[in-house]
C-alpha angles and dihedrals in degrees: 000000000000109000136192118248150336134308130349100253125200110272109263109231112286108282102226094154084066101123112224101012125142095230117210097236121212111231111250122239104217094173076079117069105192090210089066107018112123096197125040131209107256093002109119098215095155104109089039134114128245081242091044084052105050088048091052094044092046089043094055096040080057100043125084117226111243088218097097102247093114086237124132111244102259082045089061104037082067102034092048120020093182098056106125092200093057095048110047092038084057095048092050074048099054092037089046094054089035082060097048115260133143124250090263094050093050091053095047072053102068098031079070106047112089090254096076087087137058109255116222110206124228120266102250116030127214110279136279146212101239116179104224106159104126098014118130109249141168135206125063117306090230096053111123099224114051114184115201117203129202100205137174118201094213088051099101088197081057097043082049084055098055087076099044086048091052089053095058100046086061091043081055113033097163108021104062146052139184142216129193117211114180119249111173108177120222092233084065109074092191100048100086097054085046097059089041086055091051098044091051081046093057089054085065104043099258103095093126087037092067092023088065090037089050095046085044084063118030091155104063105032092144119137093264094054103058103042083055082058087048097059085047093051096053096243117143107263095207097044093038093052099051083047103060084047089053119120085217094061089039093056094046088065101048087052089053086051086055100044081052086053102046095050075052092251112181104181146332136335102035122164126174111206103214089333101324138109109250108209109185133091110292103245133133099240090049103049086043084062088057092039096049093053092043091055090044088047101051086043089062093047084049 
């Protein structure tokens, strides 16, 4: 299996101040009410007292989180179970009263930890192993920068980026490449049958045909509609349609998801530079200024 590019690196904390992504929400569990809740999801409570407890517990239903997410700590720990800022402000919570400090000076604690304050990740993470054989792809295969790009046709921030992508393969004609992996995200009902629709239009040679028809219409991707596209689009309707039902098509997304989970994507879109997250706004001015330092910089190691 042929990969992009480079080592598996540790997840950055979870970029919720990222504008116009389509953000992989944790379900709530609402059986739990945090202002009540005597455990929570990720605190360590077990070596300490009833009276330790009750002061952690009453330290993190008062604190704010610093994510972002406008929750109280406690709040967030149960809405959102990932969330690096909850977690590690409730653990310097939980280690200040073990040690015997007071609330307030848990809580200057954790205004001092690094936490406090939302973390803004670097613009090009360290590099990643991304599967792409048998993904559709564009651009020449030679090209030295190769973008890969975890997308959901129902996303409306992804079906913004098609346009800023297709910029920059005509800035870059023969620089750059890009791959498409599928990404539909659970909180779009429509998503799945939509990547299962691309995928069964790639058998056929007209993956960028629907690609462009699906992201042309990410309001009404219903069954009905794209096969509608599809006709439009001159694919075979039998053949297309048994396609998209095929456990074959159906495996190859979930692979894609994987391969997504696995480069720790959280949402879309999502799109690796050479292997690496890029974490920036998907524009084409913006993503020239990274491509342009990523081809100066493999010149001087030439």
């Amino acid at each position: 299996m042929n990969f992009y590019n480079g080592s598996m690196s540790s997840p950055f904390p979870r970029l919720r101040w990222f504008a116009g992504l389509c953000l992989i929400v944790a379900p709530l569990l609402f059986a739990q009410d945090w202002k009540t809740a005597s455990s929570l999801p990720g605190v360590e409570l077990s070596g300490l007292s009833s009276k330790e407890k009750a002061s952690v517990l009453k330290v993190l239903r008062e604190h704010g989180c610093s994510c972002g997410c406008g929750m109280k700590l406690a709040e967030c720990r149960i809405a959102d179970p990932g969330c690096a800022y909850s977690t590690n402000l409730a653990a310097t919570a939980v280690a200040a009263i073990k040690a015997g400090k007071s609330e307030p000076e848990a809580l200057a604690a954790m205004d001092s930890s690094k936490w406090a304050h939302l973390q803004e990740p670097p613009l090009l993470s360290d590099p990643v192993k991304i599967p792409v054989t048998g993904a559709p792809a564009t651009g020449p295969a030679t090209a030295p920068i190769t973008l890969v790009e975890f997308s959901d046709f129902q996303c409306p921030y992804c079906a913004a980026a098609v346009g800023q992508l297709k910029e920059v393969l005509k800035l870059y004609p023969t620089q750059v490449k890009l791959i498409f992996k599928q990404f539909p995200l659970e909180t779009h009902p429509q998503a799945d049958l939509a990547a299962a629709a691309a995928v069964a239009a790639q058998k056929q040679g007209k993956f960028w045909a629907m690609h462009d028809a699906m992201f042309a219409h990410p309001e009404d991707l219903s069954r009905k509609s794209i096969l509608l596209l599809a006709r439009q689009n001159g694919l075979e309707l039998n053949r297309f349609e048994e396609d998209i039902d095929s456990t074959v098509v159906r495996e190859a997304v979930v692979r894609d998801v994987q391969d997504g989970n696995h480069a720790n994507v959280e949402g879309t879109p999502t799109v690796f530079i050479n292997g690496q997250r890029y974490n920036g706004p998907i524009s084409s001015d913006k993503l020239r200024e990274v491509i342009d330092g990523q081809l100066k910089s493999a010149k001087a190691q030439n």
